[in-house]
N, C-alpha and C positions, 0 to 999 in steps of 0.2 A: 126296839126294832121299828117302829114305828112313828117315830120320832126320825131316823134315817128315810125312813120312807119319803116324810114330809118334807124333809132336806132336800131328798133329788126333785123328786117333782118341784118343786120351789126353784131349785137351780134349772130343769129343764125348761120352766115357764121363764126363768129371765132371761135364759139361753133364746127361747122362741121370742121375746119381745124384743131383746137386742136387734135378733135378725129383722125382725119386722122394719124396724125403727131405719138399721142398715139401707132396707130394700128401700124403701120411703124415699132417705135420702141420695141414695144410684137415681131413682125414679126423676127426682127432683132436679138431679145434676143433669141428667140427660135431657130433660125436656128443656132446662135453660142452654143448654149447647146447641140444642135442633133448632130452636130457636133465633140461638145466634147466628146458625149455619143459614135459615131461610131471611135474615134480615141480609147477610152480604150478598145470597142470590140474588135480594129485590134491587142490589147494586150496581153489581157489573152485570156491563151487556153481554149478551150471548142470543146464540140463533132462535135456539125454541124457549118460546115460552109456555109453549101446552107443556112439555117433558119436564119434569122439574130433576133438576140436575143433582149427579150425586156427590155425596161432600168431597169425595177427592176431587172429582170436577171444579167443582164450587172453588175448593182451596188452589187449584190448578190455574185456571180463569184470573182468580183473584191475583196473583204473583205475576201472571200475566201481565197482569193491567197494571198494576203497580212499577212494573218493569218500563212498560210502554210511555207511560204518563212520566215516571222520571226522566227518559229519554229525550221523550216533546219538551218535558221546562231545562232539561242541557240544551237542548238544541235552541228552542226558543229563546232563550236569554242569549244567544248568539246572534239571533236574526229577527228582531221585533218587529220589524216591518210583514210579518206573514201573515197568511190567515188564519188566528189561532182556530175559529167554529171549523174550516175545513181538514187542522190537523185535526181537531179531535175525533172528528168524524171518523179519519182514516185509519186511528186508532182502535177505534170501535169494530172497523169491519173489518181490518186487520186480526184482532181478538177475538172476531163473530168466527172468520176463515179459520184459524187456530184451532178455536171447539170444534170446528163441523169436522175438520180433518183426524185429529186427537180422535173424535165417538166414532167417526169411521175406523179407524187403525184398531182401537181398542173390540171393536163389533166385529172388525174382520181376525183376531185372535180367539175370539171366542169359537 
């Protein structure tokens, strides 16, 4: 009897350290993601920088600009002669407009 006793306890404590070890590594994955998530915020532009945006924002933004920016180099390899510093510019506030309107529509469902 006793001897089973030692058994479960023994299984519940590897049961408990599994989980532990589990939790650790979720802890570990998510802070390298949040991480990942605030290195592309410190990338693309956007309006506020006191608000720190949230990751569907962030991934939202980001597709954004990626879209934009592919656009600018089709178009640009068409027309070399332009100003690229002012397309990029227009890009940017193009993409700044985008968020403010996006947190507005989204503020105004809530």
């Amino acid at each position: 009897m006793n001897s089973t006793r030692n058994h479960t306890n023994s299984t519940v404590r590897d049961r408990n350290l599994r989980r532990l070890e589990s939790n650790e590594r979720e802890r570990m994955r998510m802070h390298s993601l949040n991480d990942a998530f605030q290195s592309l915020r410190e990338v693309i532009p956007h309006i506020s920088k006191e608000r720190k945006l949230s990751k569907i924002e962030t991934l939202t933004l980001a597709k954004n600009y990626i879209v934009a920016l592919t656009d600018y180099i089709m178009r640009s390899s068409s027309s070399p002669s332009s100003c690229h510093e002012q397309q990029l510019s227009n890009i940017a506030n193009n993409l700044r407009f985008r968020s403010s309107n996006n947190r507005n529509n989204n503020n105004n469902k809530t």
